[in-house]
N, C-alpha and C positions, 0 to 999 in steps of 0.2 A: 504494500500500500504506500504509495506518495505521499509525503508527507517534507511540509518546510516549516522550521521554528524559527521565529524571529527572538532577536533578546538584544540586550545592550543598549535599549533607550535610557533617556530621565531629564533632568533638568541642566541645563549647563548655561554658562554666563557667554554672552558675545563675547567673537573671537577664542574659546573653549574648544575642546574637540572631545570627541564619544566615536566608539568603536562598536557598530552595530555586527552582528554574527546572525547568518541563515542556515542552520540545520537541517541535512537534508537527509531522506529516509525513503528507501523503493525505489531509490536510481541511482545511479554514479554519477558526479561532476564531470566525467568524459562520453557522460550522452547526452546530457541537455544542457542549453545553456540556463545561465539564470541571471531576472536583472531584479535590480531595488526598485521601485515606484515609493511614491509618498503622497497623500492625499491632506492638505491645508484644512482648515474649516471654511468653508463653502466653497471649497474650490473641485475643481474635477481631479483625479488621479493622475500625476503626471512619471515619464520614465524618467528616471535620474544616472542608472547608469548600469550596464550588463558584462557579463562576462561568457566567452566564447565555450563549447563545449570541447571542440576541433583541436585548438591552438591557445586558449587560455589569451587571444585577442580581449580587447575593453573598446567599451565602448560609455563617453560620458556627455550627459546634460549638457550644456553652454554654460548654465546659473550656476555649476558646482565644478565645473573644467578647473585644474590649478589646487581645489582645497581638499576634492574626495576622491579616495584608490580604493578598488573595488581589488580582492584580491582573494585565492582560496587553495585552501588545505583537502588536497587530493585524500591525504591519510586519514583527514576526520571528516570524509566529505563533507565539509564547510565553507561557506565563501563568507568573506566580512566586506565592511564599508569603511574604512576609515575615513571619518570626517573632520577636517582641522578650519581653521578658520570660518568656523563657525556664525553665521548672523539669526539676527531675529524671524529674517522670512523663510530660515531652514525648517521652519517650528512644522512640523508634519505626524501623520502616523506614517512610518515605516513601511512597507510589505517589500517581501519577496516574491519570485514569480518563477515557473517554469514551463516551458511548452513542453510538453512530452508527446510520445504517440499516442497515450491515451487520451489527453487534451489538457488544459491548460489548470496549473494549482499555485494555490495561494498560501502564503502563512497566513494567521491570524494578525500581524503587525505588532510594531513598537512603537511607542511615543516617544519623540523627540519633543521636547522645547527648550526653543532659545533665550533667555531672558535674564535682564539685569534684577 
């Protein structure tokens, strides 16, 4: 069974950084890829940044290019976010995401906010 955990949200101050981690369960990280999305309050879900299943390629946002490395541990099938340079419009829920052949899964997410 598929299965992705999110963890590693919480409160951090601007300019702060938090290392979000996706757990992944019922596939290997060299078959599907996986990206971060985050959804604002009232905003739509937007992608932030993915990684390759193939080649361990990336792929990042414009708004996060420079501050966040998406990167993952083949051993613990895991991929993280790390997010530096931190601002207040990071403030999001979290998700991970996979396409698989059986079709597409989600974590339940983490909560980021950014605030003084």
């Amino acid at each position: 069974q598929v299965q992705l955990v999110e963890s590693g949200g919480g409160l951090v101050q601007p300019g702060g950084s938090l290392r979000l981690s996706c757990a992944a369960s019922g596939f290997t990280l060299d078959e599907f890829a996986i990206g971060w999305f985050r959804q604002a309050p009232g905003k739509e879900r937007e992608g932030v940044s993915c990684i390759r299943s193939s080649d361990g390629s990336t792929y990042y946002a414009d708004s996060v290019k420079g501050r966040f490395t998406i990167s993952r541990d083949n051993a613990k099938n895991t991929v993280y976010l790390q997010m530096n340079s931190l601002k207040p419009e990071d403030t999001a829920v979290y998700y991970c995401n996979t396409q698989t052949s059986w079709g597409p899964y989600w974590g339940q997410g983490t909560r980021v906010t950014v605030s003084s």
